[in-house]
N, CA, C and O atoms as CSV, one atom per row, in Angstrom:
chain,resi,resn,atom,element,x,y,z
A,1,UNK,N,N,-16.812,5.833,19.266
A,1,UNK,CA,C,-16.444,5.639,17.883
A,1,UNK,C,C,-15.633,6.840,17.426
A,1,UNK,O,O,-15.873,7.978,17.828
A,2,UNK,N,N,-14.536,6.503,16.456
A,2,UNK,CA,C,-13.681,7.453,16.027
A,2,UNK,C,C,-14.151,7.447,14.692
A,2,UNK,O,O,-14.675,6.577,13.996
A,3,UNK,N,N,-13.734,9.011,14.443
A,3,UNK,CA,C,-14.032,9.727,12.579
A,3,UNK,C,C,-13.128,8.883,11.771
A,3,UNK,O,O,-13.415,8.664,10.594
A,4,UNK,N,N,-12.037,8.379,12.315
A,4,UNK,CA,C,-10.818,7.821,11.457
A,4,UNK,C,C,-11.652,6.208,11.149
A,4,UNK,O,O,-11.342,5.649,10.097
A,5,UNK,N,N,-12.648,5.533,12.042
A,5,UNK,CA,C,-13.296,4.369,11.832
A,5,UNK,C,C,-14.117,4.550,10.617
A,5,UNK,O,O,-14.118,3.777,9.659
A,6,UNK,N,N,-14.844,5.675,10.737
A,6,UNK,CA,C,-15.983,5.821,9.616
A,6,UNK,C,C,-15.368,6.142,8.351
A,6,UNK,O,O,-15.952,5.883,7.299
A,7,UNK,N,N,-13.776,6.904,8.387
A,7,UNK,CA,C,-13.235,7.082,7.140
A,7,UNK,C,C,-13.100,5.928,6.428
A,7,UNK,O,O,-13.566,5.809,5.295
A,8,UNK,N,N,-12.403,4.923,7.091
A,8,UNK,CA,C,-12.504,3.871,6.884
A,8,UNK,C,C,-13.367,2.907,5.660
A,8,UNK,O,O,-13.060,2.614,4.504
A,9,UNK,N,N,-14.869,2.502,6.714
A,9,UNK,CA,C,-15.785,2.196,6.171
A,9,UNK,C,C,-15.983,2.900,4.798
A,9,UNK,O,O,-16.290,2.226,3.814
A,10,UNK,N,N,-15.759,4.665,4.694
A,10,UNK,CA,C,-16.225,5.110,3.604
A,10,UNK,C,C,-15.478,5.156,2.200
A,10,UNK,O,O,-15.855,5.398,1.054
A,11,UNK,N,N,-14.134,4.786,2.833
A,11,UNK,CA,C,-13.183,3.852,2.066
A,11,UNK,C,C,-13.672,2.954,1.283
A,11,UNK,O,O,-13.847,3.091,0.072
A,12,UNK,N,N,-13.898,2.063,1.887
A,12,UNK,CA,C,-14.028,0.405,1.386
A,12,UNK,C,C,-15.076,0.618,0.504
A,12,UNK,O,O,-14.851,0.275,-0.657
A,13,UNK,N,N,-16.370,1.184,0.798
A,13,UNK,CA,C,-17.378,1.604,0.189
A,13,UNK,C,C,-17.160,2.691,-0.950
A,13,UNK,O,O,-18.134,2.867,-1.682
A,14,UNK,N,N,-16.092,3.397,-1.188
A,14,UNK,CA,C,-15.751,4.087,-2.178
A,14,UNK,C,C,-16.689,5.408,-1.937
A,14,UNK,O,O,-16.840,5.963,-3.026
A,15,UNK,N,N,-17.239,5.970,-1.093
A,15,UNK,CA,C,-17.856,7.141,-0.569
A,15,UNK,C,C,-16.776,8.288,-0.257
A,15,UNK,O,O,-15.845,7.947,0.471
A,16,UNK,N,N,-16.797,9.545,-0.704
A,16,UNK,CA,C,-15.800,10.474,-0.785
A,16,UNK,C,C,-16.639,11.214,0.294
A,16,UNK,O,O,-17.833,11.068,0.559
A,17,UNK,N,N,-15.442,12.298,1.021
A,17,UNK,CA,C,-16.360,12.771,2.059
A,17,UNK,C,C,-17.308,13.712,1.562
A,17,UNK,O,O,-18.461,13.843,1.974
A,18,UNK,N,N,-16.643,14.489,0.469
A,18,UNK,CA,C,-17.858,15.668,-0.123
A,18,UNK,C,C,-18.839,14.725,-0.786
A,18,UNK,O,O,-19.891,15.296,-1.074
A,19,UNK,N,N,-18.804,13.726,-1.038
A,19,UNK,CA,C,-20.154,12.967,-1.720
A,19,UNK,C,C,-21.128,12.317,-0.562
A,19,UNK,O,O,-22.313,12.014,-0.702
A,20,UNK,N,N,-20.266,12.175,0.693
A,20,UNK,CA,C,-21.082,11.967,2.056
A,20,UNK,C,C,-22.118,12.877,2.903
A,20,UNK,O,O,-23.241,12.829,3.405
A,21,UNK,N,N,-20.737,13.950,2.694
A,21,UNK,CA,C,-21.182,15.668,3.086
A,21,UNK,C,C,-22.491,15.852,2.356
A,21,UNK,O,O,-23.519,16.102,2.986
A,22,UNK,N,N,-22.478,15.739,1.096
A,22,UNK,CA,C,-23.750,16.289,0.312
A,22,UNK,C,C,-25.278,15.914,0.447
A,22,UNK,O,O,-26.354,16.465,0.216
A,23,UNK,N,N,-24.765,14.509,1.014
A,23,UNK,CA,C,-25.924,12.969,1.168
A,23,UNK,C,C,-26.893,13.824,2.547
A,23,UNK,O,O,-28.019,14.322,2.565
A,24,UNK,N,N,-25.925,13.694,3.482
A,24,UNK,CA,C,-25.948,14.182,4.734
A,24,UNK,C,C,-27.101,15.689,5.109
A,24,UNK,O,O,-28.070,15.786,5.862
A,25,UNK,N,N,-26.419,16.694,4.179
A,25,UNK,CA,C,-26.756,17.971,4.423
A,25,UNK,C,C,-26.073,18.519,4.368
A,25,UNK,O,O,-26.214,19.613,3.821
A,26,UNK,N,N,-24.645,18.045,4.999
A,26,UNK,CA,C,-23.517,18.813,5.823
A,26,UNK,C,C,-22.871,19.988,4.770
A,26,UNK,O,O,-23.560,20.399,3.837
A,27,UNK,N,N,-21.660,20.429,4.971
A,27,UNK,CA,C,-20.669,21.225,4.616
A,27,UNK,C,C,-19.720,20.024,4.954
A,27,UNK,O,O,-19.827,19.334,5.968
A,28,UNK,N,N,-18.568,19.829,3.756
A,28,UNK,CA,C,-17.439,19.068,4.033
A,28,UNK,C,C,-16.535,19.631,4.571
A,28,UNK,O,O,-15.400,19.157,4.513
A,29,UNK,N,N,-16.838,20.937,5.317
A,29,UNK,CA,C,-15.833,21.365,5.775
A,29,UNK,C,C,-16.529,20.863,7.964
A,29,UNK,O,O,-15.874,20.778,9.003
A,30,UNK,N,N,-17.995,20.683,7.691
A,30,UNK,CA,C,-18.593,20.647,9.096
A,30,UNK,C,C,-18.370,19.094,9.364
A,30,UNK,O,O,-18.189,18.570,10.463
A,31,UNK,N,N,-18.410,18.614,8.402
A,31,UNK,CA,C,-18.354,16.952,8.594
A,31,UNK,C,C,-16.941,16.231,8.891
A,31,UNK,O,O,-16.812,15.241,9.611
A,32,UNK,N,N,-15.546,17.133,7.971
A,32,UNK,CA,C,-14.587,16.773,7.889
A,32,UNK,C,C,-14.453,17.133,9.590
A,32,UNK,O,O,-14.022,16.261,10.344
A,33,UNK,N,N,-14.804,18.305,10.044
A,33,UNK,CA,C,-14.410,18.802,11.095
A,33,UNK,C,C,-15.035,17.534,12.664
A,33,UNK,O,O,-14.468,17.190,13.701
A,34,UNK,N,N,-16.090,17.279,12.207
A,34,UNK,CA,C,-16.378,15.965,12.854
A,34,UNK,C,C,-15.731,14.785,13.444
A,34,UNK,O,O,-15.445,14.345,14.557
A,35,UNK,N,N,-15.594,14.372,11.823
A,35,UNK,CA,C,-14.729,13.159,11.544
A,35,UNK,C,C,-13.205,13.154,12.367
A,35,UNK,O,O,-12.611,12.105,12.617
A,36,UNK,N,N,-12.750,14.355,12.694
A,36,UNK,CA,C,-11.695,14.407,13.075
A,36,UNK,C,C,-11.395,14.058,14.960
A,36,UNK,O,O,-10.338,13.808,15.538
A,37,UNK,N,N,-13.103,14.204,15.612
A,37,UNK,CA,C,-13.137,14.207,16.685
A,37,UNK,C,C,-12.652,12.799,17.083
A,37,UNK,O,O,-12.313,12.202,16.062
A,38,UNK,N,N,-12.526,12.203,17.963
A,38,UNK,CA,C,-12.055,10.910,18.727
A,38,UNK,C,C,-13.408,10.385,19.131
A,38,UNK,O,O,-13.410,9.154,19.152
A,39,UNK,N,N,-14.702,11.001,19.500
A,39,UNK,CA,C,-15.737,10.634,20.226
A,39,UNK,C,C,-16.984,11.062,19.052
A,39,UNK,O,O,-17.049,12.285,18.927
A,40,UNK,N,N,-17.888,10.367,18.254
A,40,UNK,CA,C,-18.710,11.401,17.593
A,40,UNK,C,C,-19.958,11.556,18.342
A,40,UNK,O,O,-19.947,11.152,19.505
A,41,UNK,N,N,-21.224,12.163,17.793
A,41,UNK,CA,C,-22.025,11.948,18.261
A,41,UNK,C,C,-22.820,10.377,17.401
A,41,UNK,O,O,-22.583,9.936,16.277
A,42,UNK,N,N,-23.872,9.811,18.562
A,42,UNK,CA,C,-24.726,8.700,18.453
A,42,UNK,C,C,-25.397,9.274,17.297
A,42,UNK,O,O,-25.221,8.589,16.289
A,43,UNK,N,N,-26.214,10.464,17.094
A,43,UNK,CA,C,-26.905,10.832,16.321
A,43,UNK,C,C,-26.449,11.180,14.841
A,43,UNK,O,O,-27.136,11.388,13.840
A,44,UNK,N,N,-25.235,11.179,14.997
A,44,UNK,CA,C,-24.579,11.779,13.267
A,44,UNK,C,C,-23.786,10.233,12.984
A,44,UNK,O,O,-23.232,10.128,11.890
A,45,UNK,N,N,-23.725,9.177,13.827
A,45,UNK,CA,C,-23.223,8.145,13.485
A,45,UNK,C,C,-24.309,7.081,12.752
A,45,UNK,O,O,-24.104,6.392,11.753
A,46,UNK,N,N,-25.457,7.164,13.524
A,46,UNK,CA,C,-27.070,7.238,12.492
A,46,UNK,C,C,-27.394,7.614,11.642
A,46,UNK,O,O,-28.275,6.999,11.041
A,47,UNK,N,N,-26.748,9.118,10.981
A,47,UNK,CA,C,-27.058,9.227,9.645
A,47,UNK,C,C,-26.674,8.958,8.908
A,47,UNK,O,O,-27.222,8.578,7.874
A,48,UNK,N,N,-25.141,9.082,9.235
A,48,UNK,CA,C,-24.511,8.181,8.456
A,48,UNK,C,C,-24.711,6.887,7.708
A,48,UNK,O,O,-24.941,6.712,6.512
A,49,UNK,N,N,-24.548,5.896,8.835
A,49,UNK,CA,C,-24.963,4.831,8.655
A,49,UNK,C,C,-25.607,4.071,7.280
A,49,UNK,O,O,-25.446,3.198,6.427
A,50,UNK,N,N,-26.713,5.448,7.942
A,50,UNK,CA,C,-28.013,5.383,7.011
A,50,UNK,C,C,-27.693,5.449,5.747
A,50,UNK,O,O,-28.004,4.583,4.930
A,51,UNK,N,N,-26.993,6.568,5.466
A,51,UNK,CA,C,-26.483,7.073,4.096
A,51,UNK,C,C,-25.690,6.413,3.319
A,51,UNK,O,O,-25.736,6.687,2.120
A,52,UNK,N,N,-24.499,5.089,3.915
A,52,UNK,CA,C,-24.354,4.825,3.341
A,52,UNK,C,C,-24.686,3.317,3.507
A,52,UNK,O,O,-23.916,2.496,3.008
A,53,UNK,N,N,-25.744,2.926,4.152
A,53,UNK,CA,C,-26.594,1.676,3.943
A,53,UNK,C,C,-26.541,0.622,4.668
A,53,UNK,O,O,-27.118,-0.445,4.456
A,54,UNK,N,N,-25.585,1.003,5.867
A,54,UNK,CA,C,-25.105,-0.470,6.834
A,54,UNK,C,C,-25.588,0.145,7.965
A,54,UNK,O,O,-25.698,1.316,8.329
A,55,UNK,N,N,-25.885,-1.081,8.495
A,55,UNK,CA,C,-26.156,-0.967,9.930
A,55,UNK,C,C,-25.375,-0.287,10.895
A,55,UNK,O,O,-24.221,-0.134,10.496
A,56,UNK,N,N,-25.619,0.235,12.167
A,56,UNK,CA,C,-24.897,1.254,13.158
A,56,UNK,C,C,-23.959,0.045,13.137
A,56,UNK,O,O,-22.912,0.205,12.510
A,57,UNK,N,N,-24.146,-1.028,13.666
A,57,UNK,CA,C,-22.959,-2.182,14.273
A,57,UNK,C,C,-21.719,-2.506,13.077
A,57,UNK,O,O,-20.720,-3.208,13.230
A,58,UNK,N,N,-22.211,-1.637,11.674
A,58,UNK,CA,C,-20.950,-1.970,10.787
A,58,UNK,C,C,-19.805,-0.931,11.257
A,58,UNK,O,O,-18.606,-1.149,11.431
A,59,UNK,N,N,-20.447,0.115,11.391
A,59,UNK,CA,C,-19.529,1.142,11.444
A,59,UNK,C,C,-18.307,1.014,13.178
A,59,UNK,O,O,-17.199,1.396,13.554
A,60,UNK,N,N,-19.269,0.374,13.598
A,60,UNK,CA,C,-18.304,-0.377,15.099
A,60,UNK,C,C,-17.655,-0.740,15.076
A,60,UNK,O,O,-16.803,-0.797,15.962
A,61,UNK,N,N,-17.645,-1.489,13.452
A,61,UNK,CA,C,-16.692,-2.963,13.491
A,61,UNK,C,C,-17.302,-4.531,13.611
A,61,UNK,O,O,-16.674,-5.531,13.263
A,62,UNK,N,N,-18.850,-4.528,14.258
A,62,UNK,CA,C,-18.784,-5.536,14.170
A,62,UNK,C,C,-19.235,-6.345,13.103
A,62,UNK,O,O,-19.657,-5.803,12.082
A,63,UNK,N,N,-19.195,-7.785,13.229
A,63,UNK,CA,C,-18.661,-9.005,12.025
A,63,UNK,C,C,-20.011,-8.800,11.843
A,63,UNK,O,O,-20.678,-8.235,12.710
A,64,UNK,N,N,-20.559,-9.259,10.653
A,64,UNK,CA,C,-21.764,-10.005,10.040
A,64,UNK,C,C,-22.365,-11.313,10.649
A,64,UNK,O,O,-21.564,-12.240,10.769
A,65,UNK,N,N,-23.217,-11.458,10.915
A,65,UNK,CA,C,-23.614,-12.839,10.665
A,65,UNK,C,C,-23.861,-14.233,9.621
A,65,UNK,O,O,-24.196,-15.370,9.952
A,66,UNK,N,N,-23.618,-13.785,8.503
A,66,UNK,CA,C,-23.707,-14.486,7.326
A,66,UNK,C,C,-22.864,-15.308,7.110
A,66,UNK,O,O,-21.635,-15.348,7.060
A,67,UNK,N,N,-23.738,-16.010,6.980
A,67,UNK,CA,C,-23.188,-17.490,6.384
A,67,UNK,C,C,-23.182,-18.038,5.556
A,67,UNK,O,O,-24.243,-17.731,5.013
A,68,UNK,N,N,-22.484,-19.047,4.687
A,68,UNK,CA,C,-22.665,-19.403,3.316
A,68,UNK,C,C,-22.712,-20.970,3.670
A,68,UNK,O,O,-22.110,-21.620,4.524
A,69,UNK,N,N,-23.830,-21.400,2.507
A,69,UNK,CA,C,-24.568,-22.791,2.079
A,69,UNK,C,C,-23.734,-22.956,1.272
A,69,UNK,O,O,-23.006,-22.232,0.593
A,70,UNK,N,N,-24.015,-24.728,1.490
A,70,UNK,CA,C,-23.001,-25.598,0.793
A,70,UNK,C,C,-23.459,-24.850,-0.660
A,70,UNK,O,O,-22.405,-24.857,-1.296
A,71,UNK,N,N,-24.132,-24.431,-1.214
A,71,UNK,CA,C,-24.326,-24.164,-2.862
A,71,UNK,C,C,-23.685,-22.542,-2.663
A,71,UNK,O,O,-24.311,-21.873,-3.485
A,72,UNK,N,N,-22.687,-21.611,-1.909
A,72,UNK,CA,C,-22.083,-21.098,-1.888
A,72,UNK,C,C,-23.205,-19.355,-1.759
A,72,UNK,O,O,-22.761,-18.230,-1.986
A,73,UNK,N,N,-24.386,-19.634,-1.419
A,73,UNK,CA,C,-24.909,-18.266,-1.545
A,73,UNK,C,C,-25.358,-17.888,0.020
A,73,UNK,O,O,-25.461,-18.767,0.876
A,74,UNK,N,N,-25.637,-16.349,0.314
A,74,UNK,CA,C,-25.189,-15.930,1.453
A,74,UNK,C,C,-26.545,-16.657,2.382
A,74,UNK,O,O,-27.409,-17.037,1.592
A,75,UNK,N,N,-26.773,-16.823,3.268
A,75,UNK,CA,C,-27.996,-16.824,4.146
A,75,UNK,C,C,-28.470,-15.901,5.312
A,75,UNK,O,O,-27.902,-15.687,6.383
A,76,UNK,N,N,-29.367,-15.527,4.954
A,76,UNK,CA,C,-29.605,-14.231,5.324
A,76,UNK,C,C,-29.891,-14.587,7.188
A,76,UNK,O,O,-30.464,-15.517,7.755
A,77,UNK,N,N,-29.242,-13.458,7.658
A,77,UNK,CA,C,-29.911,-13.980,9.612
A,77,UNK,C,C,-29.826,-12.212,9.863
A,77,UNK,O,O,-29.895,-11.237,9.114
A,78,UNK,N,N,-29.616,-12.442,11.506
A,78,UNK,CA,C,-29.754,-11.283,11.868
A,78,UNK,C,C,-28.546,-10.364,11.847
A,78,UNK,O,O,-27.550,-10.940,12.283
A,79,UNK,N,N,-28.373,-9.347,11.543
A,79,UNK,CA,C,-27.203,-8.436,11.587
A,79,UNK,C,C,-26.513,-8.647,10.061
A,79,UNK,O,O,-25.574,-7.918,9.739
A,80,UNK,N,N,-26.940,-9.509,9.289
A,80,UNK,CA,C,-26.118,-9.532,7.790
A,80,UNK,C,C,-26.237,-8.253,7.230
A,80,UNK,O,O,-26.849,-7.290,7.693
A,81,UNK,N,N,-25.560,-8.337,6.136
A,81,UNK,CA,C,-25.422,-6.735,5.318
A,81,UNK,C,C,-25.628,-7.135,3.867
A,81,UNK,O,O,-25.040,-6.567,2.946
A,82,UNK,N,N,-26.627,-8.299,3.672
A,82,UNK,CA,C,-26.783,-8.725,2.647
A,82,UNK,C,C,-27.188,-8.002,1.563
A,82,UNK,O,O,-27.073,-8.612,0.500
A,83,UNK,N,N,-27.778,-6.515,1.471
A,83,UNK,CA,C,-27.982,-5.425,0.666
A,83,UNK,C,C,-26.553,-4.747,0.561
A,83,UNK,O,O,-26.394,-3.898,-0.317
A,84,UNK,N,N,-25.770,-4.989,1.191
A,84,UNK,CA,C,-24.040,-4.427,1.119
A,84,UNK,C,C,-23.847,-4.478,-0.372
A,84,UNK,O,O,-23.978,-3.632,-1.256
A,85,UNK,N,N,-23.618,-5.297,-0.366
A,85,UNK,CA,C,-23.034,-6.168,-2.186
A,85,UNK,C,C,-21.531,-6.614,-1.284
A,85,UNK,O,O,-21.292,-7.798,-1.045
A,86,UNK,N,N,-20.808,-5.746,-0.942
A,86,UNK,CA,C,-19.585,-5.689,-0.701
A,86,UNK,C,C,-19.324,-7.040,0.014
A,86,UNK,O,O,-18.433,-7.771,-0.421
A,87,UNK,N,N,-20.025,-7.386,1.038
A,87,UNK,CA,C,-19.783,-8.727,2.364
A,87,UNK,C,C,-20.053,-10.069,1.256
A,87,UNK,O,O,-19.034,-10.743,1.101
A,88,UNK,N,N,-21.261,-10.544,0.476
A,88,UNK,CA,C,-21.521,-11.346,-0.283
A,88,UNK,C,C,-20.283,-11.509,-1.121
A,88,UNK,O,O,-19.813,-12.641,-1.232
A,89,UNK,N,N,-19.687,-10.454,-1.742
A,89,UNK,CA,C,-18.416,-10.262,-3.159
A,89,UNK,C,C,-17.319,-10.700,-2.201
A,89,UNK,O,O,-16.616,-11.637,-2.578
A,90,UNK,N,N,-17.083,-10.173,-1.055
A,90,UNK,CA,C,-15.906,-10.767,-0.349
A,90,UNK,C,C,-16.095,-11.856,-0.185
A,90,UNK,O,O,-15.177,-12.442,-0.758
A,91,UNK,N,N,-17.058,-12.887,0.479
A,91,UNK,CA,C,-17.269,-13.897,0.281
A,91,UNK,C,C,-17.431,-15.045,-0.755
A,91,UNK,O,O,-17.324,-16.259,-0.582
A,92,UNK,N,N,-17.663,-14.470,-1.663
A,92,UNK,CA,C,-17.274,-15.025,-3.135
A,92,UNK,C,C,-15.909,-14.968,-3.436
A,92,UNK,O,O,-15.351,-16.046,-3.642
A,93,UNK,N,N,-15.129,-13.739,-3.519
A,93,UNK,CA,C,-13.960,-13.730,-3.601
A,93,UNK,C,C,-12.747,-15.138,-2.958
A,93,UNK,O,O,-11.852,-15.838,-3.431
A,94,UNK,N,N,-13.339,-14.970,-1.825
A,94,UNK,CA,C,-12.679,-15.820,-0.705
A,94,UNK,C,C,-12.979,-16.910,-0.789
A,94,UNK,O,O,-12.290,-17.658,-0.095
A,95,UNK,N,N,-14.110,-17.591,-1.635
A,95,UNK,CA,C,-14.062,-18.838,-1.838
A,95,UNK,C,C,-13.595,-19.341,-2.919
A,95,UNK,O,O,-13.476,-20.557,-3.068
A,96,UNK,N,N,-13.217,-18.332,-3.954
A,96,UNK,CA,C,-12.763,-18.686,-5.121
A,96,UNK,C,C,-10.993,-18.832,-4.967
A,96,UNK,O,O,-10.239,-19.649,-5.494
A,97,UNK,N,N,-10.755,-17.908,-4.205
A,97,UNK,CA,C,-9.215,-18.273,-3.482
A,97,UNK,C,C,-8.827,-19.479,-2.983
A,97,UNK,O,O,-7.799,-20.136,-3.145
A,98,UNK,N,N,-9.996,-19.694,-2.237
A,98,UNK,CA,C,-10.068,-20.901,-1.570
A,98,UNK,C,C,-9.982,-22.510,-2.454
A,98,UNK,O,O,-9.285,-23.476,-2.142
A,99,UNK,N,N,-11.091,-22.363,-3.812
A,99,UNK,CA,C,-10.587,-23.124,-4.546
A,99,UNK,C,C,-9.708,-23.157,-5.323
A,99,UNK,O,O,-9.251,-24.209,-5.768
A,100,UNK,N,N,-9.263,-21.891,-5.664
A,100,UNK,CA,C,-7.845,-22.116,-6.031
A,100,UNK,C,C,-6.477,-22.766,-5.681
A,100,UNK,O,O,-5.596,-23.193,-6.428
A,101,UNK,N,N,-6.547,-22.723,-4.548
A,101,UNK,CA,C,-5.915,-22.929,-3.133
A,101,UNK,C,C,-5.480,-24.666,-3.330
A,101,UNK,O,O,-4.480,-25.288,-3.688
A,102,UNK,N,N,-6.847,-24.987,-2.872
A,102,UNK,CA,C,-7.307,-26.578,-3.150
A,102,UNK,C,C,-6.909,-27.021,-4.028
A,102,UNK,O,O,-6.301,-28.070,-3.817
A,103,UNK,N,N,-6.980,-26.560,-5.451
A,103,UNK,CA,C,-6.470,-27.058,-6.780
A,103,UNK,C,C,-5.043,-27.449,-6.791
A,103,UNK,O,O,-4.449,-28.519,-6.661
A,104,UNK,N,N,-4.773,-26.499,-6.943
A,104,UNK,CA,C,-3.044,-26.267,-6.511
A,104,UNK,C,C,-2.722,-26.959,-5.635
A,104,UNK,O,O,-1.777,-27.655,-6.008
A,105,UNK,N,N,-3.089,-27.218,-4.325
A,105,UNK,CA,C,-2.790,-28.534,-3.622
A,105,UNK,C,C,-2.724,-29.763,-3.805
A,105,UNK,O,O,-1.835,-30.532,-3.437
A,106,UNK,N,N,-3.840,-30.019,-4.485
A,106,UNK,CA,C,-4.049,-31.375,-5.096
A,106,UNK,C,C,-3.145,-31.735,-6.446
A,106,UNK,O,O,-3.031,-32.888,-6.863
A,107,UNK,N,N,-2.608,-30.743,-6.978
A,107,UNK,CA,C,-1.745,-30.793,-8.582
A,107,UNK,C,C,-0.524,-30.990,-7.532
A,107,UNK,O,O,0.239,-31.898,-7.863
A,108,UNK,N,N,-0.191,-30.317,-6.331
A,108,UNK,CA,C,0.967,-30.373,-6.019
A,108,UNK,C,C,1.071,-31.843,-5.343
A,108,UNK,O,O,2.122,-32.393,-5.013
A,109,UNK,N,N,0.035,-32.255,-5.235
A,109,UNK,CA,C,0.648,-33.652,-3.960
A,109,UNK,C,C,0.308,-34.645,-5.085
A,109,UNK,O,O,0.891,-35.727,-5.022
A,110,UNK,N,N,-0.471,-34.461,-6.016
A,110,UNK,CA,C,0.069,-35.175,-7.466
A,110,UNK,C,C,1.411,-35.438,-7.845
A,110,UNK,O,O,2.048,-36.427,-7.483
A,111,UNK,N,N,1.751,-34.698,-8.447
A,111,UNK,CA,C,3.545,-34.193,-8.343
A,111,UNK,C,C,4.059,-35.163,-7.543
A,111,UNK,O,O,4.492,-36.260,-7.897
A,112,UNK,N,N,3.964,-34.523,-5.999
A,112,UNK,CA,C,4.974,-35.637,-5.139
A,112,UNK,C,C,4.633,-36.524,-5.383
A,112,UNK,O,O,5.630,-37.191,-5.658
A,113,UNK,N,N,3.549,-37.260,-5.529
A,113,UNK,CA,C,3.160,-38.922,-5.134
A,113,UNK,C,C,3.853,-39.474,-6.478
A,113,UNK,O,O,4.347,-40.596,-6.370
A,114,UNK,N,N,3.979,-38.711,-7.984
A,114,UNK,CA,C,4.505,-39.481,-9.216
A,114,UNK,C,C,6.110,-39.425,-8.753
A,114,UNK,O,O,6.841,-40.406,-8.620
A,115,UNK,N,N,6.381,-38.373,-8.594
A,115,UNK,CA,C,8.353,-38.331,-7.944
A,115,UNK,C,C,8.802,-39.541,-6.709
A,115,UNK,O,O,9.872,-40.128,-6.547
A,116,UNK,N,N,7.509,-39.621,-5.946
A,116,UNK,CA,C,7.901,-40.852,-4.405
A,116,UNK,C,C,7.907,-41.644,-5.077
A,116,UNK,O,O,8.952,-42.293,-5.019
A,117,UNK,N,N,6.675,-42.242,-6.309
A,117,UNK,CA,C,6.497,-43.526,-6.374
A,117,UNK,C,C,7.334,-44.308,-6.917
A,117,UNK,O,O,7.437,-45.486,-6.575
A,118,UNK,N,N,8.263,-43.594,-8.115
A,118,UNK,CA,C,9.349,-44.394,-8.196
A,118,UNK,C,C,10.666,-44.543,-7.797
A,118,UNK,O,O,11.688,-44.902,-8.383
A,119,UNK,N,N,10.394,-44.161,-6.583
A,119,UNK,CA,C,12.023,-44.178,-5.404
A,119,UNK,C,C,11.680,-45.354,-4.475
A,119,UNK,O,O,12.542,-45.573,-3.624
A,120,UNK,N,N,10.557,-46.192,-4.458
A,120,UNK,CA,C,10.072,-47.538,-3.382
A,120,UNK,C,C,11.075,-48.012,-4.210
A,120,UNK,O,O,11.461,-49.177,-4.108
């Protein structure tokens, strides 16, 4: 795992490194110095983690397991990040796009079908 991955994550999450640093123990000058390595350690990728609330496998990269019910709310399994907020809100987000999406499709092939129908 690379420092530039976890910057990342601490991105999205809105975590600053001196507000990480502080969580931690560290010095933002010991942590920044970290972060910069290509390889970290297993053990400071754990505290992390910890600190800022996701599982080791978020900071990897890997996907969630969560899934959403037809009534649009998350279902909890193994590996979700359902205490995230963040994975649930994207998923909301994305379905509201989604019906937007749909709408607009359906207004649009409205449209065509009144413009075709009187060219038979």
């Amino acid at each position: 795992m690379k420092g530039i991955d976890i910057k990342q994550v601490m991105q999205r999450r809105g975590v600053t490194l001196t507000e990480l640093a502080a969580s931690l123990g560290e010095s933002q000058q010991n942590l920044s110095a970290a972060l910069s390595r290509d390889d970290l350690k297993s053990s400071l990728i754990e505290r992390i983690a910890k600190q800022l609330g996701v599982p080791v496998s978020y900071l990897y990269g890997e996907e969630s397991t969560a899934t959403v019910g037809g009534n649009g709310q998350a279902v909890a399994g193994v590996g979700n990040i359902l205490n995230d907020g963040i994975l649930i809100d994207e998923i909301a987000a994305q379905r509201r796009l989604t019906e937007q999406a749909l709408s607009q499709n359906d207004r649009l092939i409205g449209i065509i079908n009144n413009l075709t129908s009187g060219k038979k």
